[in-house]
Every structure is written in structure tokens, then in C-alpha cells.
ROLOSE-221285 format. One line per 4 residues: for each residue x, y, z of C-alpha. Coordinates in nm, 3 decimals, always signed. Layout:
! residues N
X:Y:Z; ...
***
This chain:
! residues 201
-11.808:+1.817:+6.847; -11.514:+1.740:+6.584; -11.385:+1.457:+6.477; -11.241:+1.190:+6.706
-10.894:+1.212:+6.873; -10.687:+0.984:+7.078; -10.752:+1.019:+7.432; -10.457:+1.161:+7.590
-10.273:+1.087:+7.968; -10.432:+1.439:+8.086; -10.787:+1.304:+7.922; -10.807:+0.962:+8.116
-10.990:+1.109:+8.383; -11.265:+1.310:+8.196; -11.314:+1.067:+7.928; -11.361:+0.751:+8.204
-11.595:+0.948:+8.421; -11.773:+1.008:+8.106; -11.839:+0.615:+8.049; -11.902:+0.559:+8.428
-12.195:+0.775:+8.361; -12.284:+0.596:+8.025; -12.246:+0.239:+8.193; -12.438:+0.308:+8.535
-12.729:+0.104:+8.395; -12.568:-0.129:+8.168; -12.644:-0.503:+8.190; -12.278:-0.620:+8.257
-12.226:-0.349:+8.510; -12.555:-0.387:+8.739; -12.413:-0.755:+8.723; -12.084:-0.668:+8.779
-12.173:-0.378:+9.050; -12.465:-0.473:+9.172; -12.488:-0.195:+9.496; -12.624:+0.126:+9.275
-12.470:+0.338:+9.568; -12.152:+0.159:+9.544; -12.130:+0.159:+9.139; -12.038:+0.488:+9.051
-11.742:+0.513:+9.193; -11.604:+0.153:+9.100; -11.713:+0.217:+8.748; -11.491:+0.519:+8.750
-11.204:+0.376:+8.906; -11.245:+0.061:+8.607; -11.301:+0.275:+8.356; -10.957:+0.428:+8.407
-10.772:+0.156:+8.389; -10.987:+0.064:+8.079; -10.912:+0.361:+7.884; -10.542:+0.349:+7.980
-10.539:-0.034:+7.826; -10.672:+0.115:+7.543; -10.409:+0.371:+7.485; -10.106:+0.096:+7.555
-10.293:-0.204:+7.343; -10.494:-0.031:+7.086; -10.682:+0.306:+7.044; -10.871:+0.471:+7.253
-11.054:+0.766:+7.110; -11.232:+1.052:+7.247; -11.365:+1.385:+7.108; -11.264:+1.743:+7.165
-11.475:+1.828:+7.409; -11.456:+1.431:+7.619; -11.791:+1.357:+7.550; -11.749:+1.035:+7.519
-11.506:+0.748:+7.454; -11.420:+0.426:+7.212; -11.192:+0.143:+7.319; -11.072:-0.051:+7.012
-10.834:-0.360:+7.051; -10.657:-0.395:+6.709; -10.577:-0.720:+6.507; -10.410:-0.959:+6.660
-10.423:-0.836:+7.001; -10.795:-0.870:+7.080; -10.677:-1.088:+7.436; -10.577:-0.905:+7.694
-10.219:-0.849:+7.757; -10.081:-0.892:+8.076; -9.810:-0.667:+8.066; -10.035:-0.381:+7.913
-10.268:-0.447:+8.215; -10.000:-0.402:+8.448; -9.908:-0.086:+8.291; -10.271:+0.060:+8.329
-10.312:-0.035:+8.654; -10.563:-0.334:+8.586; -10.375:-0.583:+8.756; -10.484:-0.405:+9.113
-10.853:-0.447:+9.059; -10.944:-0.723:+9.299; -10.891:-0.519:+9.535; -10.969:-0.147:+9.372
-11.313:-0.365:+9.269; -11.342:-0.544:+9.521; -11.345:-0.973:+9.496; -11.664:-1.046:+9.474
-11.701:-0.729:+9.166; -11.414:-0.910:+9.036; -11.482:-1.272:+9.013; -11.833:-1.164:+8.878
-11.644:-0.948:+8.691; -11.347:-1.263:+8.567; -11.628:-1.510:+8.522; -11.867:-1.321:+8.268
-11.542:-1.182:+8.050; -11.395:-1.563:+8.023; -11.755:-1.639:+7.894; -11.708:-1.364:+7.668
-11.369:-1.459:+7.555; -11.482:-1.819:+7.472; -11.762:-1.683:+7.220; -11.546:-1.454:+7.037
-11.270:-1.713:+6.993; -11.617:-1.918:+6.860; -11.721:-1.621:+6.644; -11.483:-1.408:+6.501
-11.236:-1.485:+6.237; -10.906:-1.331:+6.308; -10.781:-1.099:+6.227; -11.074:-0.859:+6.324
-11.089:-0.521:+6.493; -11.273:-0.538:+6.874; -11.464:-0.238:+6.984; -11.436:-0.337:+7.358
-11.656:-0.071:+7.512; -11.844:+0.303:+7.364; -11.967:+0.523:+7.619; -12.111:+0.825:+7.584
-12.203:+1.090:+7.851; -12.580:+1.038:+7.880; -12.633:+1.453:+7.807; -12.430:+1.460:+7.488
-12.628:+1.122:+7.337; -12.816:+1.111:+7.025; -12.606:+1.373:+6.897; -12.393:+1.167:+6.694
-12.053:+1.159:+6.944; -12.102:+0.751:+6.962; -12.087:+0.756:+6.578; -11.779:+0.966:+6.512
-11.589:+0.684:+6.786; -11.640:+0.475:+6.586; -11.572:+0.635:+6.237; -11.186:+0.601:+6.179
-11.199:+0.243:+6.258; -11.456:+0.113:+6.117; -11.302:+0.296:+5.756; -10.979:+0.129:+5.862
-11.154:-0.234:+5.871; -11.285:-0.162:+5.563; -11.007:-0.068:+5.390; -10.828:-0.395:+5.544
-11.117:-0.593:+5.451; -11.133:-0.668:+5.794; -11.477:-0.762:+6.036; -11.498:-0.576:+6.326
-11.679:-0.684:+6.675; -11.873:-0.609:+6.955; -12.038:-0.720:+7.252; -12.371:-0.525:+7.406
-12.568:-0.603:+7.703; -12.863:-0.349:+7.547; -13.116:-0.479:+7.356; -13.166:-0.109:+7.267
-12.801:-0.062:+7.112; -12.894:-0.311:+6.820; -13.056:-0.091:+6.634; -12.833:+0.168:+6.669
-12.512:-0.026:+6.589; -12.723:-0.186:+6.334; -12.697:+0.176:+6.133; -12.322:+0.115:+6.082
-12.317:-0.218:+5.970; -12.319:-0.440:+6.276; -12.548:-0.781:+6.320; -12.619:-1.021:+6.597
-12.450:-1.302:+6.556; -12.571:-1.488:+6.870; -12.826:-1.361:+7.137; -12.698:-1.604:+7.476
-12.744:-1.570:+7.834; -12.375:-1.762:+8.020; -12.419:-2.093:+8.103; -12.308:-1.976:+8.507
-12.385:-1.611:+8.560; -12.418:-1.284:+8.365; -12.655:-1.078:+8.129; -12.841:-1.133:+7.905
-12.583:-1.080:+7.585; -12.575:-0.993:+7.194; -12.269:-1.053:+7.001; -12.232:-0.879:+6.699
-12.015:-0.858:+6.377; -12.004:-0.617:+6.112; -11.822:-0.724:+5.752; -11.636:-0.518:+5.566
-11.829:-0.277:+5.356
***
């Protein structure tokens, strides 16, 4: 496997399909998506412009052989920039994801938003999405994502955060330090949704 590695322009594609796969049957994106025939391909085409936000805003990370990928969002730039979404092709999603994907889509992220400005003490690192190709899980890819940046926080003394619509990730994120820090459903529509923070070690 290796150790991570920034995802490159010529890995975008390989490294988003990779997450489409990990995301089919994630809370936020049955919500989001909610046609199963219809959600493979939208996930891919969001996933690209996710990972290219990632590589303009923050870090995106992936390993040799794509299995996988981690979307951090560093200090002080945990909001969404405009102009970096405009450079990765975000700003064309209402109509790449169609409206009614995207204000589903617009309505649970400003929920979002509103509990990590609640939550988290800035500065903090934001682990905005880890997907993993379902074949190469449990093999510790999701762990090495998140390696590097978790050491940086903690040599920053800095928390680091994350949102998960699993109830079967806690545990797992649990292993590297992360706890819920509020278990909420939105007050108008979305999943079912743990927030989580992990201190500095």
C-alpha cells in the first residue's frame, strides 16, 4: 500500500471513483441521491470536484495504488471558498447534480456548517470526507489517510474534526482518537449525524 501521497491532476479520476464506490450507501448520499440507479454516476461526477477542492484548499491524499482518498481542509479555511469552488468545477453542480440533489444537498451542509461553527474551536484541522474502495477496506488504507495529519495536529496542538453519517465508523475513528461530540438528526431534513472531535494527543 505505502504511505499516503497527494492526489495528483492525473489521479482525480481514479481516486473519486474510488469514494463513489465507498459512499454508494452512505447516509448523506442516499439522502442526497436518493435514485440508487441514478447515484453512481452523480457521486462520481461530485466526488471530482470534491477531490479537486481538496487539492486547491487543503490536502487531498491518496495512496500509491488509489485505493482510497482523504479530503482535509486546513486551519483557517475549514468554509468553503468560493473561488476554490469555481476552480474545481463545484460551482456547476446544480445542474451536473441536478436541483433537487442540490438543494438537499445545500440544505443538510448549511446544517452542518452551523454545528461546527457551534463545536469546534478554531483553529482545527477538518477531515471533510475518507473513502475507501469497498475491496481494499479493513486493510488499513483509511488509516494511513489519515496519518500525516492527524501527526501534524498534534504537533500544532491542534483538534481535528469530522462528520459521519455511520454509526459503524465510530468505532473505527474512535481507534485514532476521535469522540462524538453530538449525535443530532437536522431540524428540516437529513441523516441521522455524529459529529466528532479528536484533541491533540
Amino acid at each position: 500500500m505505502g504511505d499516503a501521497v497527494p492526489v495528483g491532476e492525473a489521479d482525480v479520476a481514479a481516486t473519486a471513483a474510488a469514494a463513489a464506490r465507498a459512499f454508494d450507501d452512505d447516509g448523506m448520499f442516499t439522502f442526497v441521491f436518493p435514485d440508487p440507479s441514478a447515484r453512481p454516476a452523480k457521486l462520481d461526477r461530485f466526488f471530482r470536484g470534491a477531490v479537486r477542492y481538496g487539492r486547491l484548499a487543503g490536502r487531498a491524499l491518496t495512496t500509491p495504488g488509489r485505493e482510497g482518498v482523504a479530503i482535509w481542509l486546513p486551519p483557517g479555511s475549514t468554509s468553503m471558498s468560493v473561488g476554490a469552488m469555481a476552480r474545481a468545477g463545484m460551482l456547476a453542480f446544480p445542474v451536473t447534480l441536478g436541483p433537487g440533489a442540490f438543494r438537499r444537498f445545500t440544505a443538510y451542509t448549511s446544517w452542518l456548517d452551523g454545528q461546527r461553527r457551534a463545536l469546534v474551536p478554531d483553529p482545527h484541522w477538518f477531515l471533510l470526507a475518507l473513502g475507501v474502495d469497498p475491496v481494499c477496506q479493513r486493510r488499513g488504507v483509511g488509516t494511513t489517510l489519515m496519518a500525516s495529519t492527524l501527526a501534524d495536529a498534534d504537533r500544532r496542538d491542534l483538534p481535528a474534526y469530522l462528520e459521519t453519517t455511520s454509526e459503524g465508523n465510530l468505532a473505527y475513528y474512535a481507534r485514532v482518537g476521535f469522540a462524538v461530540v453530538r449525535d443530532a438528526v437536522p431540524d428540516t431534513a437529513g441523516p441521522r449525524t455524529w459529529l466528532m472531535l479528536r484533541e491533540p494527543a
